[in-house]
KOLGU-4560 file (N, C-alpha, C; in nm, 3 decimals, padded with zeros to 5 digits):
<recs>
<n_xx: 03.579 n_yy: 04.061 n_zz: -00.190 ca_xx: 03.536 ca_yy: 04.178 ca_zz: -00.116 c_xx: 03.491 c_yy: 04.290 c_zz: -00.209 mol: A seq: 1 type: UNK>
<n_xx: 03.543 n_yy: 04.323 n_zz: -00.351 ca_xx: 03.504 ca_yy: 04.414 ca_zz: -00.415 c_xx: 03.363 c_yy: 04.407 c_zz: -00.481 mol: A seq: 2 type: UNK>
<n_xx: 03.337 n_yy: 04.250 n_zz: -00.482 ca_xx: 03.187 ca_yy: 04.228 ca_zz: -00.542 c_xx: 03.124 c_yy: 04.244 c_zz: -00.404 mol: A seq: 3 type: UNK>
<n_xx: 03.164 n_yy: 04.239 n_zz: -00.306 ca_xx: 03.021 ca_yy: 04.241 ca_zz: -00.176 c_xx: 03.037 c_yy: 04.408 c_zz: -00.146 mol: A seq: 4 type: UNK>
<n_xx: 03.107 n_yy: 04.490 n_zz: -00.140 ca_xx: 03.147 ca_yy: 04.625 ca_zz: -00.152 c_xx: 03.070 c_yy: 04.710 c_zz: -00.246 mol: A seq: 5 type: UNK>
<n_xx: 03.092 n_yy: 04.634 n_zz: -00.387 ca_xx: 02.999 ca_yy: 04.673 ca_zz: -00.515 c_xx: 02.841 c_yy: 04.674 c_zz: -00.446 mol: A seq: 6 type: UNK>
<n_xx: 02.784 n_yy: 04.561 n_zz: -00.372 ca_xx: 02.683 ca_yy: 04.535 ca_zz: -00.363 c_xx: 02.626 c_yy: 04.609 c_zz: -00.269 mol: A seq: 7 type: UNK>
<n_xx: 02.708 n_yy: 04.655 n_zz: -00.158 ca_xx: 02.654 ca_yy: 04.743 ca_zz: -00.053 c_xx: 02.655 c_yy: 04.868 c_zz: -00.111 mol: A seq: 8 type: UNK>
<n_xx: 02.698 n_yy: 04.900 n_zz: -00.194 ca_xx: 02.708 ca_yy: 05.013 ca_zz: -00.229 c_xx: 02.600 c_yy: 05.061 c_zz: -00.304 mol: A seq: 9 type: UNK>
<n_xx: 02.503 n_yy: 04.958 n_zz: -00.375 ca_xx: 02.406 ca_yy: 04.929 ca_zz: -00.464 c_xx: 02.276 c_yy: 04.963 c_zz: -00.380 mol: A seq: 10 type: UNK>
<n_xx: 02.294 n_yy: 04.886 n_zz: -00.259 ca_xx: 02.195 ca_yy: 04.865 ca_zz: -00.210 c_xx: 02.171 c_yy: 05.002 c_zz: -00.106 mol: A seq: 11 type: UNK>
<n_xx: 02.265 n_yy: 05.051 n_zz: -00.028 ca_xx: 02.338 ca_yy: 05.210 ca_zz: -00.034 c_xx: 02.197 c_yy: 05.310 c_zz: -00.131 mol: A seq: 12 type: UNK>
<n_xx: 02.280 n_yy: 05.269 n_zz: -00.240 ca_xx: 02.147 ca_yy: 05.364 ca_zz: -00.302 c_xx: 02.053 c_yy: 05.356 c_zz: -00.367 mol: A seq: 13 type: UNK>
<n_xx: 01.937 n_yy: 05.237 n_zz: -00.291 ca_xx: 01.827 ca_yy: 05.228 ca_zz: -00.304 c_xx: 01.798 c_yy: 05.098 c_zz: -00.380 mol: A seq: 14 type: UNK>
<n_xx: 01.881 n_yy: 05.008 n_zz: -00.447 ca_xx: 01.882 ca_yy: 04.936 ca_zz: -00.539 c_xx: 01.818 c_yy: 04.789 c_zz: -00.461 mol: A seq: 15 type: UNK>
<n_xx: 01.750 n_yy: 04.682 n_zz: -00.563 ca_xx: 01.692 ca_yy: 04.600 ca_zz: -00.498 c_xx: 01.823 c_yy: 04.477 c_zz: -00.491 mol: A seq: 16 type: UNK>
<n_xx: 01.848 n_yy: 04.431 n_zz: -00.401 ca_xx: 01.972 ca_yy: 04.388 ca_zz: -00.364 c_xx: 01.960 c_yy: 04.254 c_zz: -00.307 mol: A seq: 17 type: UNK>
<n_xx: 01.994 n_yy: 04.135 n_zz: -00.375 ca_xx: 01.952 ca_yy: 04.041 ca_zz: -00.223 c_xx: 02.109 c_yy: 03.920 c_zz: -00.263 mol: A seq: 18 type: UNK>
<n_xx: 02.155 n_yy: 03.965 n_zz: -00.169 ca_xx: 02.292 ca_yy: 03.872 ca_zz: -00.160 c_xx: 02.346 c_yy: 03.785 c_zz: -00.055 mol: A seq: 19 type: UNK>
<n_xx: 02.383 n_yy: 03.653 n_zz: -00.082 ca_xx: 02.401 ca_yy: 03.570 ca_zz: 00.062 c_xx: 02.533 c_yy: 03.499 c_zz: 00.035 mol: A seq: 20 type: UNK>
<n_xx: 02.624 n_yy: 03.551 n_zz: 00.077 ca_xx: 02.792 ca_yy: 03.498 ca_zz: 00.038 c_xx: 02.860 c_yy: 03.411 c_zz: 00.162 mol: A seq: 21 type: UNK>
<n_xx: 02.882 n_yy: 03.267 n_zz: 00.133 ca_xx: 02.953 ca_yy: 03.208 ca_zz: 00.260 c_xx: 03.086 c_yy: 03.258 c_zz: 00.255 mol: A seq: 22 type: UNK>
<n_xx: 03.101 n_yy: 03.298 n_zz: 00.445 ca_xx: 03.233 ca_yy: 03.365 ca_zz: 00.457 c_xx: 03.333 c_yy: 03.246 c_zz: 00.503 mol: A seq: 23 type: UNK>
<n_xx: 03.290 n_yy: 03.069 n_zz: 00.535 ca_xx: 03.290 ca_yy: 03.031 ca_zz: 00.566 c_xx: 03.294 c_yy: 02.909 c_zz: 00.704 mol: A seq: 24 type: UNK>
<n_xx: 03.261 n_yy: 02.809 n_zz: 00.740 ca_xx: 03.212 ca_yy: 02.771 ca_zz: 00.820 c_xx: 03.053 c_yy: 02.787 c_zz: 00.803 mol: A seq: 25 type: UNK>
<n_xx: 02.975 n_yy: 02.777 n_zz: 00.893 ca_xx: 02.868 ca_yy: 02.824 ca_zz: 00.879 c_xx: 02.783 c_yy: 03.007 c_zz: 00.860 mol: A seq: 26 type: UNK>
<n_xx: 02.884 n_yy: 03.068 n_zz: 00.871 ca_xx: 02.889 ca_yy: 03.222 ca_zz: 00.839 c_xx: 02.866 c_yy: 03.276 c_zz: 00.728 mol: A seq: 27 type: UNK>
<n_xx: 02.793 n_yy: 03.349 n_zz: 00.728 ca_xx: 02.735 ca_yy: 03.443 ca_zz: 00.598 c_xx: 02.765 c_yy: 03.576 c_zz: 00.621 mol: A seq: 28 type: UNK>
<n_xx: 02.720 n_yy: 03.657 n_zz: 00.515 ca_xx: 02.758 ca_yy: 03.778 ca_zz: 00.524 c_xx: 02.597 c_yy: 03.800 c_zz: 00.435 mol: A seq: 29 type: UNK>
<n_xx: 02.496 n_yy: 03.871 n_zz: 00.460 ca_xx: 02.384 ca_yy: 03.881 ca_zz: 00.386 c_xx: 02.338 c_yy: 04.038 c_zz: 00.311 mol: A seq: 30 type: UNK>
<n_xx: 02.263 n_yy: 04.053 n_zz: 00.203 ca_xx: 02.184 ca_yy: 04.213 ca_zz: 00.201 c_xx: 02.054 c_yy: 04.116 c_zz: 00.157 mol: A seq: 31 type: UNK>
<n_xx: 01.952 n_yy: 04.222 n_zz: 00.199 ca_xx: 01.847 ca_yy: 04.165 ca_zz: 00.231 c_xx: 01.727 c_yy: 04.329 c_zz: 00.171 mol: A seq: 32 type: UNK>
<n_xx: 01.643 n_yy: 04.302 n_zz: 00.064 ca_xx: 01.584 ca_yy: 04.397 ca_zz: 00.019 c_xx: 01.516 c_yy: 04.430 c_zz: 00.140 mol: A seq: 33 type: UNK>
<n_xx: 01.484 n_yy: 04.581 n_zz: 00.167 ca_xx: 01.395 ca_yy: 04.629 ca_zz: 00.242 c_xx: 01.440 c_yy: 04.639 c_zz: 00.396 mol: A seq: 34 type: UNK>
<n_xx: 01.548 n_yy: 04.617 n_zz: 00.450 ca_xx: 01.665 ca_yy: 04.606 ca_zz: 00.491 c_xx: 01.772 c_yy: 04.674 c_zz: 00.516 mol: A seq: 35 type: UNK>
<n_xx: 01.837 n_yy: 04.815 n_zz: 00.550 ca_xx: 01.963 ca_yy: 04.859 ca_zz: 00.512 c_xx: 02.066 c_yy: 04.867 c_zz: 00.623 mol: A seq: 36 type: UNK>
<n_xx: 02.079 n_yy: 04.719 n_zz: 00.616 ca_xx: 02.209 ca_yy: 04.697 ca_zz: 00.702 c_xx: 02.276 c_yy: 04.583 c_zz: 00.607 mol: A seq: 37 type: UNK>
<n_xx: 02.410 n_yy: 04.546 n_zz: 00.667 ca_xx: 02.452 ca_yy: 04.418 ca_zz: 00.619 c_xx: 02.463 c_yy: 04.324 c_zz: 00.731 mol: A seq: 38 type: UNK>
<n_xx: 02.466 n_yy: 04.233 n_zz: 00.714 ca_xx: 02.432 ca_yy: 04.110 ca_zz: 00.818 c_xx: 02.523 c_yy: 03.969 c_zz: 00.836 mol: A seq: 39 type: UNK>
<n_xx: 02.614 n_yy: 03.977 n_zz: 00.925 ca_xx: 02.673 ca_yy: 03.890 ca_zz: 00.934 c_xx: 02.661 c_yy: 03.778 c_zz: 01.043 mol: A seq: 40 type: UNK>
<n_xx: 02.610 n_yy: 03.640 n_zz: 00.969 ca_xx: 02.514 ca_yy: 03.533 ca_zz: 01.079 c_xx: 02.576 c_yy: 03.447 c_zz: 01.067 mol: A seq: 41 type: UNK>
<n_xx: 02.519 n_yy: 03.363 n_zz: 01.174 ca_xx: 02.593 ca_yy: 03.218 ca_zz: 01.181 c_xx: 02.462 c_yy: 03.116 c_zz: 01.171 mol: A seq: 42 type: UNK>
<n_xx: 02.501 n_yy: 03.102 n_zz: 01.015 ca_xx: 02.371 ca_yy: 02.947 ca_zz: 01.006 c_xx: 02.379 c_yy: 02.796 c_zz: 01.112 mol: A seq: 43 type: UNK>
<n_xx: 02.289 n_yy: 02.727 n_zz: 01.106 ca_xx: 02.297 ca_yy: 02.597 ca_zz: 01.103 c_xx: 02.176 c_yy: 02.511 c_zz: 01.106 mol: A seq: 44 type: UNK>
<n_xx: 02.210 n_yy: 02.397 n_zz: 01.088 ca_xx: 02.131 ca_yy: 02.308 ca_zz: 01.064 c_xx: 02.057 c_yy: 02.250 c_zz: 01.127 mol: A seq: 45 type: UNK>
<n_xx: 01.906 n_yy: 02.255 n_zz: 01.096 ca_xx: 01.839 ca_yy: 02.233 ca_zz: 01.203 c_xx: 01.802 c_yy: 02.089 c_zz: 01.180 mol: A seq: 46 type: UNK>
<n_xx: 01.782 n_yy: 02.006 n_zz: 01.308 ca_xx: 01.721 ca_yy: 01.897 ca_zz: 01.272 c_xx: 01.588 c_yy: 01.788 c_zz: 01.171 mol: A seq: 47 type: UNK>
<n_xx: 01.546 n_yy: 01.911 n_zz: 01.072 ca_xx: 01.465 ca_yy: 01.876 ca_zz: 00.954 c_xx: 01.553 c_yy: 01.927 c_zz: 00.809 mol: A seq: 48 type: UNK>
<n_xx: 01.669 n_yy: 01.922 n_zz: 00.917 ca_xx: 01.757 ca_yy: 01.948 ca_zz: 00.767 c_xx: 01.780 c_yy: 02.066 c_zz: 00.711 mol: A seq: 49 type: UNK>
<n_xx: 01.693 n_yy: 02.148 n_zz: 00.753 ca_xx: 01.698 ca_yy: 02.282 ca_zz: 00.665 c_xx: 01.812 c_yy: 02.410 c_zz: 00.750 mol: A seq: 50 type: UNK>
<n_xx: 01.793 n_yy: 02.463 n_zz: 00.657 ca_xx: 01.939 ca_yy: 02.583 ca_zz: 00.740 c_xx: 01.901 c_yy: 02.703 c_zz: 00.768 mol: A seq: 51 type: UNK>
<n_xx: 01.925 n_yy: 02.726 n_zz: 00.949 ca_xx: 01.830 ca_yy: 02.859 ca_zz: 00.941 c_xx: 01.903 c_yy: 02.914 c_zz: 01.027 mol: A seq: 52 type: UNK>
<n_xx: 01.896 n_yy: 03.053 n_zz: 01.049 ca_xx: 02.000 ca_yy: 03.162 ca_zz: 01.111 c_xx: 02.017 c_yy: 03.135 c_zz: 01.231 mol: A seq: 53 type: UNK>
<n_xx: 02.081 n_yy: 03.157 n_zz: 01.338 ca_xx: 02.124 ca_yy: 03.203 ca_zz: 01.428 c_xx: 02.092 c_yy: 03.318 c_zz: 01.500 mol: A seq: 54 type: UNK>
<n_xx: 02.135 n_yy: 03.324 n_zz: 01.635 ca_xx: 02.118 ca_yy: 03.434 ca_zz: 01.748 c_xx: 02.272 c_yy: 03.541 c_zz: 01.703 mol: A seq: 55 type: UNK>
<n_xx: 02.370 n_yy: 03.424 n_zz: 01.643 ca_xx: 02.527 ca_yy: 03.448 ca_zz: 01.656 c_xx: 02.509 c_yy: 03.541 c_zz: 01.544 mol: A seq: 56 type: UNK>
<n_xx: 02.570 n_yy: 03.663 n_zz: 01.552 ca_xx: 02.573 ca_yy: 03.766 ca_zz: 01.417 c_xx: 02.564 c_yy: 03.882 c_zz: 01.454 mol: A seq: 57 type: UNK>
<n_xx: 02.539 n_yy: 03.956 n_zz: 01.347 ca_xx: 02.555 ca_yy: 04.093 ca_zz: 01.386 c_xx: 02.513 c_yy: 04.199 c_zz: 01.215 mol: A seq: 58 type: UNK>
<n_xx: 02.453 n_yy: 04.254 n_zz: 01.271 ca_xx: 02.373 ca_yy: 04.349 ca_zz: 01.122 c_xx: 02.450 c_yy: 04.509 c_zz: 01.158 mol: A seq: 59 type: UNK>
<n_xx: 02.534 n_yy: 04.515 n_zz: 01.077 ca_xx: 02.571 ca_yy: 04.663 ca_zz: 01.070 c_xx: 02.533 c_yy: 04.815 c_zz: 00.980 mol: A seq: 60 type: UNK>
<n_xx: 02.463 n_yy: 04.872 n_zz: 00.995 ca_xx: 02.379 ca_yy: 04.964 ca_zz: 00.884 c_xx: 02.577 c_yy: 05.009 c_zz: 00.793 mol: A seq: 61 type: UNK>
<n_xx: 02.532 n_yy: 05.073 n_zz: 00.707 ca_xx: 02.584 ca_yy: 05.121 ca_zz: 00.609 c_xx: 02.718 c_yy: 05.178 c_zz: 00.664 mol: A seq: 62 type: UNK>
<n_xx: 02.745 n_yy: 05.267 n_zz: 00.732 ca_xx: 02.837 ca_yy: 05.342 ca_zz: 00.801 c_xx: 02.906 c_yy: 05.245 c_zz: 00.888 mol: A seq: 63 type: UNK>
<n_xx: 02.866 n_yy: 05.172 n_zz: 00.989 ca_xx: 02.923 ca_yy: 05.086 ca_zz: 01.066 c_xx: 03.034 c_yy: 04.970 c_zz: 00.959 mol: A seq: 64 type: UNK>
<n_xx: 02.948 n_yy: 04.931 n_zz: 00.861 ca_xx: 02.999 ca_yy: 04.862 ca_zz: 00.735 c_xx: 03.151 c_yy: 04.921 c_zz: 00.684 mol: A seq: 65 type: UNK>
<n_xx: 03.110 n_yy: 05.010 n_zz: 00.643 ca_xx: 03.250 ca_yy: 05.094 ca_zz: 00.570 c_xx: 03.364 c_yy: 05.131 c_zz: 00.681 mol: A seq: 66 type: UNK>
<n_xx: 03.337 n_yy: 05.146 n_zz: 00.799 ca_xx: 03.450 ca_yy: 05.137 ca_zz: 00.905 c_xx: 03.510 c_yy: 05.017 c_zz: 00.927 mol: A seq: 67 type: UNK>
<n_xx: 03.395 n_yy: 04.961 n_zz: 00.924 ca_xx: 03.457 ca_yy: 04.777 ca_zz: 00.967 c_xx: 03.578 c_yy: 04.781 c_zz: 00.822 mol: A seq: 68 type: UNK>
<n_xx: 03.548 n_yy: 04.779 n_zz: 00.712 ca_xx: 03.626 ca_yy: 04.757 ca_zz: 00.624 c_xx: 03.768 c_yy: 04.860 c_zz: 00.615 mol: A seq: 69 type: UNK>
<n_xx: 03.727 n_yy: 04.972 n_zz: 00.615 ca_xx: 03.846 ca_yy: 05.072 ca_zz: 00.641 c_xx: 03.957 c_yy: 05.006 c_zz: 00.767 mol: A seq: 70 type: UNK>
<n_xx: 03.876 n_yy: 04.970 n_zz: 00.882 ca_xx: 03.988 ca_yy: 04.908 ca_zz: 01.019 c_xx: 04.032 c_yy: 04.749 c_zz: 00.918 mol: A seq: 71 type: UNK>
<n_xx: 03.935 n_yy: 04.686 n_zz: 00.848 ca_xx: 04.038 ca_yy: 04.544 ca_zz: 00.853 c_xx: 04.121 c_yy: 04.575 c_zz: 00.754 mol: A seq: 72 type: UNK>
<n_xx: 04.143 n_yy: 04.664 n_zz: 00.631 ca_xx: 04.205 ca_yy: 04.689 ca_zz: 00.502 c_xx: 04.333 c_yy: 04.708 c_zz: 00.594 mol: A seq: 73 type: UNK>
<n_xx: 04.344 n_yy: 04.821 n_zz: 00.714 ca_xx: 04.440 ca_yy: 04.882 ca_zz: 00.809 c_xx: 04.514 c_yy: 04.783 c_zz: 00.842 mol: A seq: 74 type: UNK>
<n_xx: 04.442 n_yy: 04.712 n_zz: 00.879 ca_xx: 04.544 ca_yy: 04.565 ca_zz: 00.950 c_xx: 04.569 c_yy: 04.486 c_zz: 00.899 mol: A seq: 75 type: UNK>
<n_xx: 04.495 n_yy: 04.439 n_zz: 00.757 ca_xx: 04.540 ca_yy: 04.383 ca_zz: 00.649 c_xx: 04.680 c_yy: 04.414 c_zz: 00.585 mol: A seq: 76 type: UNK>
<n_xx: 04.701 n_yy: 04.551 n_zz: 00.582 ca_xx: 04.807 ca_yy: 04.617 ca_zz: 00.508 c_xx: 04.947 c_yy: 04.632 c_zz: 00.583 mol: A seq: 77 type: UNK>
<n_xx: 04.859 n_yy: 04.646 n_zz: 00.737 ca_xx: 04.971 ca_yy: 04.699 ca_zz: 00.859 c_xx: 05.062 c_yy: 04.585 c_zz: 00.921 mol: A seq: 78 type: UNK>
<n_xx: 04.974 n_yy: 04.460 n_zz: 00.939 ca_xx: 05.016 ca_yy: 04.330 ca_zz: 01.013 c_xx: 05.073 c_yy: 04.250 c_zz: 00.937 mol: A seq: 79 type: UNK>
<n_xx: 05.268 n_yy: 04.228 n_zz: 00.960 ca_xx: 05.325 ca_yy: 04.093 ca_zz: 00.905 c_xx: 05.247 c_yy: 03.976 c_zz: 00.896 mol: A seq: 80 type: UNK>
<n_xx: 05.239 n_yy: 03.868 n_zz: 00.787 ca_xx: 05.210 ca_yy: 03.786 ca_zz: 00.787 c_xx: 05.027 c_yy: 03.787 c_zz: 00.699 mol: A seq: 81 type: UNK>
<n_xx: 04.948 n_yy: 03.893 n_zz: 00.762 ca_xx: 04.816 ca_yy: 03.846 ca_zz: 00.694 c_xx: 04.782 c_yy: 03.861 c_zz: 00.567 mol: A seq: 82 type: UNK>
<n_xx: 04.877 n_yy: 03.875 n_zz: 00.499 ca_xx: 04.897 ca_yy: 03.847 ca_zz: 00.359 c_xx: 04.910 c_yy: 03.719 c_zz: 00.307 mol: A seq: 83 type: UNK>
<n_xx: 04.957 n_yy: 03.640 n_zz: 00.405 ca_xx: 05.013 ca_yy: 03.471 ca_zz: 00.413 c_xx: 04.848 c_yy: 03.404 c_zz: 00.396 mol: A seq: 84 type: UNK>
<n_xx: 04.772 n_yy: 03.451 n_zz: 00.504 ca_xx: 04.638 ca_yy: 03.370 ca_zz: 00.496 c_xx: 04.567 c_yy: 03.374 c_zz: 00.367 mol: A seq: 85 type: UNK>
<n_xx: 04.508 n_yy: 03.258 n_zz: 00.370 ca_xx: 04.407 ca_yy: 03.226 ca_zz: 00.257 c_xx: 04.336 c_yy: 03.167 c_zz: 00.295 mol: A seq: 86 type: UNK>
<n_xx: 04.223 n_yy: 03.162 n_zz: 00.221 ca_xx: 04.077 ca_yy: 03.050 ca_zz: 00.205 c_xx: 04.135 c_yy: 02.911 c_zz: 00.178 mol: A seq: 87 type: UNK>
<n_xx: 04.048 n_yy: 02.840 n_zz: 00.189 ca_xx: 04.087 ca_yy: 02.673 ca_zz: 00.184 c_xx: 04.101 c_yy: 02.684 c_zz: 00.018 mol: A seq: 88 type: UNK>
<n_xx: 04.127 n_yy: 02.597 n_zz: 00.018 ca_xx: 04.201 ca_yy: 02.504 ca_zz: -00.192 c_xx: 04.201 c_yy: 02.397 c_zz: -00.133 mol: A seq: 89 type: UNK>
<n_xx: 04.166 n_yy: 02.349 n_zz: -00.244 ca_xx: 04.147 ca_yy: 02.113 ca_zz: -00.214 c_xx: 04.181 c_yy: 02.120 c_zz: -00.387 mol: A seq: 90 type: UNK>
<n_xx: 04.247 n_yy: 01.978 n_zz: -00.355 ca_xx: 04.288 ca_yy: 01.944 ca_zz: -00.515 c_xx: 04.199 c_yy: 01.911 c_zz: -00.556 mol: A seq: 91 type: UNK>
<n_xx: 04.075 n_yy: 01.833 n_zz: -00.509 ca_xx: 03.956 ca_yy: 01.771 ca_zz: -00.569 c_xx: 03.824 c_yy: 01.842 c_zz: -00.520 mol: A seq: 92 type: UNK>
<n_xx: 03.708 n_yy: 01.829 n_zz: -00.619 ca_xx: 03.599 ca_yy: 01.825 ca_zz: -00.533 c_xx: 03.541 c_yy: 01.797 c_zz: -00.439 mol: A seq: 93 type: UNK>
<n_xx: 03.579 n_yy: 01.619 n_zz: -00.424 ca_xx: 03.545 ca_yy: 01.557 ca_zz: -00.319 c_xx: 03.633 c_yy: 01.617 c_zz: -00.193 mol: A seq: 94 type: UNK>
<n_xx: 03.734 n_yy: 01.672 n_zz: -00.169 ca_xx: 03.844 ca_yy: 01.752 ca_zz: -00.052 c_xx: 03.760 c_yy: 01.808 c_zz: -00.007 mol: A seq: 95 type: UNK>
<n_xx: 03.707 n_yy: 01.923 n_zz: -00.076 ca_xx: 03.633 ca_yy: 02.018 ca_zz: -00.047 c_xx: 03.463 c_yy: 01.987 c_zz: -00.022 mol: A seq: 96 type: UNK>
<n_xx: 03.426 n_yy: 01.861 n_zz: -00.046 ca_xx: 03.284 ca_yy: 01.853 ca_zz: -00.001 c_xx: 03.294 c_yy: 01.776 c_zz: 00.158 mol: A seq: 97 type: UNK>
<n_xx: 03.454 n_yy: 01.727 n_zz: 00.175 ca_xx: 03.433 ca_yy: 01.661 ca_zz: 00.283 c_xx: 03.549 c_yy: 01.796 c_zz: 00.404 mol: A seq: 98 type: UNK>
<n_xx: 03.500 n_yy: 01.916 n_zz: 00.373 ca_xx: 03.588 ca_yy: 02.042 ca_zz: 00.455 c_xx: 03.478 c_yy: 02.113 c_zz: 00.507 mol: A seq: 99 type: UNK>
<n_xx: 03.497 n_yy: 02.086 n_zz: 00.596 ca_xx: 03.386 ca_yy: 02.150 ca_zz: 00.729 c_xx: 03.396 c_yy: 02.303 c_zz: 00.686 mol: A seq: 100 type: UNK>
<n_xx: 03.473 n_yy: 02.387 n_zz: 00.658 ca_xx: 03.441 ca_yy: 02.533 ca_zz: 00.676 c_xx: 03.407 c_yy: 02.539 c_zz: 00.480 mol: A seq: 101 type: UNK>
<n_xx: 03.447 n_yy: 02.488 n_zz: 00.413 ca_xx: 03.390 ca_yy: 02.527 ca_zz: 00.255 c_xx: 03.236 c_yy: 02.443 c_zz: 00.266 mol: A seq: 102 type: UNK>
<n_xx: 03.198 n_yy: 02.330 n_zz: 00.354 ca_xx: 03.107 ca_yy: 02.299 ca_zz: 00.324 c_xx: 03.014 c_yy: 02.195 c_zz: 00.455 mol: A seq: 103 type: UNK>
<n_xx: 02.943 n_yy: 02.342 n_zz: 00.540 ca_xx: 02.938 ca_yy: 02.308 ca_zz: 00.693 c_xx: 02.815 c_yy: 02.239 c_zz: 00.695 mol: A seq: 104 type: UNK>
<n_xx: 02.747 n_yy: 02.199 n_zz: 00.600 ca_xx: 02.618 ca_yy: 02.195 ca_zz: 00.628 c_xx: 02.605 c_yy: 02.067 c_zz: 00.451 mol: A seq: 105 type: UNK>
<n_xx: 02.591 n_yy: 01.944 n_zz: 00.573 ca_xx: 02.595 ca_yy: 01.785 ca_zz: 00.502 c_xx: 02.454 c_yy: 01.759 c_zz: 00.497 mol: A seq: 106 type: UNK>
<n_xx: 02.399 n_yy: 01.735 n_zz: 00.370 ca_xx: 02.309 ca_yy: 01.677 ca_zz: 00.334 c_xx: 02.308 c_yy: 01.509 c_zz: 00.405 mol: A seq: 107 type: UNK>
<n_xx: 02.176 n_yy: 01.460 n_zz: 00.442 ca_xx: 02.165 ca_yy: 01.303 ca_zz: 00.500 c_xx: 02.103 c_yy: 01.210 c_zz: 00.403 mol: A seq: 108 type: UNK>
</recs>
């Protein structure tokens, strides 16, 4: 979060910015030059294989951004237990190429 934070913040002030971070599953979180929102979509795969956005998402300009983060830090800090959650870990590579949310979108 501090490197996608860093980045909005970049892009915030004027900077040419282009970032596409899986939040996982098919979900992104995007900055997009020329652009000043951040963008959170739901890819998938289209039947020629290629991966293209979604209806599912939501683009928040700059301000909307920094609240969203201020409310989840709140409940991050406030709520037993969500300290417990984590991102997936696989002992192997292969774990993780065959884990639907680290890796939603299978080459044929």
């Amino acid at each position: 979060m501090q490197n996608i934070n860093r980045d909005v913040e970049k892009a915030r002030d004027g900077k040419h910015i282009s970032v596409k971070v899986h939040l996982g599953g098919g979900w992104y979180l995007s900055l997009t030059p020329g652009f000043s929102c951040v963008d959170l979509r739901k890819f998938y795969q289209h039947r020629d294989n290629s991966i293209r956005p979604s209806k599912r998402g939501i683009a928040l300009n700059y301000s909307e951004w920094n609240a969203l983060i201020d409310v989840a830090t709140t409940i991050y800090n406030e709520l037993d237990g969500m300290k417990a959650i984590s991102s997936c870990w696989h002992n192997t590579v292969d774990e993780e190429r065959q884990c639907s949310e680290c890796t939603p979108f299978k080459a044929d």
